[in-house]
C-alpha positions, 0 to 999 in steps of 0.5 A: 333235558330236551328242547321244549318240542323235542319228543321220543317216538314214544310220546304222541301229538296228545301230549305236546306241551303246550309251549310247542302250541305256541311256538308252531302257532307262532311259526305258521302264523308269520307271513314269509316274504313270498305270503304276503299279498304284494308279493304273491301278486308279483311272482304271480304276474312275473310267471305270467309274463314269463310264460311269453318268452316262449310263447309262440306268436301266430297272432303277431299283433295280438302277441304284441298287445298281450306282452303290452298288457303283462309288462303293464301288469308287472310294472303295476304289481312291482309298483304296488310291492314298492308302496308296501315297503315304503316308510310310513311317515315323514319321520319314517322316512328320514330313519329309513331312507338309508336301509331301504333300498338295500332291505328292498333289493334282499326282499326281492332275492327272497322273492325270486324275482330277479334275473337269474344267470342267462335270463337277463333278456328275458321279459318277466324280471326285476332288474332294476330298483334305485330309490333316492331323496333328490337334493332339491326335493328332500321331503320326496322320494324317488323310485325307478323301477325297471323290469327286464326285456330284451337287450334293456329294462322296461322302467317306471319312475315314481314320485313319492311326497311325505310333505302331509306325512304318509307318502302320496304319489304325485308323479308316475311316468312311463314309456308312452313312445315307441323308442323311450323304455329307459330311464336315462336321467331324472332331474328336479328343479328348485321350489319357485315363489309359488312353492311349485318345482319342474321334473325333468325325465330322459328317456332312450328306446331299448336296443342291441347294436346300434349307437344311435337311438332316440331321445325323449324328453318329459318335462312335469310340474308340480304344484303342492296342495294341486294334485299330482304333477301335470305334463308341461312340455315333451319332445323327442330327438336322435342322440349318438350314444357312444364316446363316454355317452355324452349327455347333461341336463340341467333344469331350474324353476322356469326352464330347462337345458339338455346337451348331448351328441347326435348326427351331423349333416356332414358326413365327415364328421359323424355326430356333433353338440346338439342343444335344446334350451326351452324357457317355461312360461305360465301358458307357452313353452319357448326354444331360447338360444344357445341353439348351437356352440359354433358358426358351422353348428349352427349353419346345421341346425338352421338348415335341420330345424323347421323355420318357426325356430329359424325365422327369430335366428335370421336377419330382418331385413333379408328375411323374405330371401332367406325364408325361401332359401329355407324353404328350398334347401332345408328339408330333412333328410339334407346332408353335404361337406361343410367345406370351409369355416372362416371368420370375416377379416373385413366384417367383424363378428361375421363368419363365411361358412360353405357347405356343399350340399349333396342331399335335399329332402332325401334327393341325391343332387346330380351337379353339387354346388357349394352355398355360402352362408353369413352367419353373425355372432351376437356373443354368448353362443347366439348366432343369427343367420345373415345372408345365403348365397351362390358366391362367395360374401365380401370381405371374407377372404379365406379357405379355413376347414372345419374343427371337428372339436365338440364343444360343450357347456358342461364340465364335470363336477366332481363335489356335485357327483355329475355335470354342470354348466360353465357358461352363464347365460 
């Protein structure tokens, strides 16, 4: 017996069974992948952006602003595929959760959309889709979307709440620098008494070569029942991102702490720990210490950061004489051998560092000279800037070299799959 719609060449259109009606109609009225509006939108401006890689630019800043605008573009159809797909409703969303991206990332094969074999760094791709519950905020879900450029992705982060039900976005963020197209970490904090919690982004600029790059960091709160996530705090920073990528983060209810590698002023030693620990008040913003995890890192950043951070971390009273010392020798770029590093023998918490500076404010000094600080340890990685000097301080005896060690405040934790702070503050 043949199937339903099998037919001879003898027999005609004229006298199909009916149930072959069925069946075609049901056929041709099933939307394939590639029909529905979402993803026609998506292929549509993937091929648009496409077109850029070879187009060529006569007009330079009128090429870069149409790549501008058809990365936004993509980035904004990408985005709107994604709410398709997203479970409808809280309850949804704990049945779905564990499928979705693997059901996310086969839609986007059928599409077409991701990155063939030897166009990685063209504009124009899917490269990137990671979608998780974070652990402090299960009733959301997290979306990081990335879309290919050369040597990187160009990502986007979405937050979604399911707190009322249907999913509501209260948080999109995206590169708003001229280094910062990649998501390098996210990080929420716990509810506070008010219900309210922070999101932490870290981003870093897309590139090919070179370990160096910048650090942005954005820093939202989130008020339920207020609206979507407001900016509180941002900031960028270099970073050395090699030697195992060196960088952690933590961020509670009212501050937030980031650690990572950067630039040295001692050419010796290439990069060292840097710290950015900020408290976050109703209305201010505040660098709180740690601001480095030993005396001669310190000596650094007093001499790196600008003296509205500094004058808190110097001596009252030598306060006058060391607000000119900064004003005279700490203007970027500064650089010079941290030559000695020696705890005080006769004055206890005290440490003699002396470093021989060889650029101020980008100037080759012709005769370098060594200067001496005093730098006071108050406990708990605080240091406070005491005296600065030509000559050598009393009661520091001694001619101990540098470490070259890094310290740091994280170990890695393996149960919590990431890095965690050892010191309490």
């Amino acid at each position: 017996m043949p199937p339903p719609c099998s037919h001879s060449p003898r027999v005609t259109a004229k006298i199909l069974r009916p149930s072959c009606f069925l069946f075609l109609s049901l056929l041709l009225s099933t939307p394939s992948p590639a029909q529905d509006p979402a993803t026609k939108k998506l292929v549509t401006e993937a091929n648009r952006l496409h077109e850029t890689n070879s187009s060529p630019d006569f007009d330079l800043k009128k090429a870069t602003q149409d790549k501008k605008d058809s990365v936004g573009a993509f980035s904004d159809a990408l985005r709107d595929w994604v709410e398709s797909r997203l479970p409808s409703s809280k309850s949804a969303l704990g049945a779905q959760s564990s499928s979705l991206q693997n059901r996310l990332n086969d839609d986007l094969k059928r599409a077409k959309v991701l990155p063939p074999v030897g166009k990685m760094d063209d504009y124009g791709y899917v490269n990137r889709l990671e979608i998780f519950q974070p652990r402090e905020f299960p009733e959301a879900l997290a979306v990081v979307a990335g879309i290919t450029m050369p040597c990187g992705t160009y990502d986007s982060f979405y937050v979604y709440d399911y707190s009322g039900g249907p999913p509501l976005r209260v948080l999109q963020s995206r590169s708003s620098r001229e280094h910062d197209e990649g998501i390098r970490a996210i990080y929420f904090s716990n509810r506070d008494t008010s219900g309210g919690r922070l999101i932490l982004t870290l981003r870093t600029g897309v590139q090919c070569g070179s370990s160096w790059n910048r650090l942005s960091y954005d820093l939202f709160r989130l008020i339920p029942g207020t609206g979507p996530a407001v900016p509180v705090f941002s900031g960028e920073h270099g970073i050395w991102l090699a030697d195992g990528d060196v960088l952690h983060a933590q961020v509670t209810s009212d501050e937030f702490l980031i650690e990572f590698r950067d630039q040295s002023i001692n050419p010796r030693f290439r990069n060292r720990t840097h710290l950015l620990r900020y408290s976050i008040g109703p209305s201010a913003v505040e660098r709180i210490d740690p601001v480095a995890l030993q005396p001669q890192d310190f000596v650094d950043e007093w001499l790196t950061r600008p003296w509205s951070e500094m004058i808190s971390r110097s001596f009252a009273d030598n306060r006058d004489d060391l607000e000119k010392w900064h004003d005279t020798i700490a203007r970027n770029p500064v650089a010079g051998n941290i030559d000695v590093v020696q705890p005080c023998r006769d004055v206890p918490d005290n440490w003699k560092v002396a470093v021989t500076l060889n650029w101020i404010g980008g100037k080759k000094l012709p005769n370098p000279r060594p200067v001496y600080f005093l730098v006071h340890e108050l406990g708990k990685y605080r240091f406070a800037m005491a005296a600065i000097g030509n000559r050598e301080p009393d009661g520091c005896p001694g001619k101990t070299p540098p470490v070259s060690a890094n310290p740091s405040l994280f170990e890695t934790d393996a149960q919590k799959n990431g890095s965690v702070p050892v010191v309490p503050f």
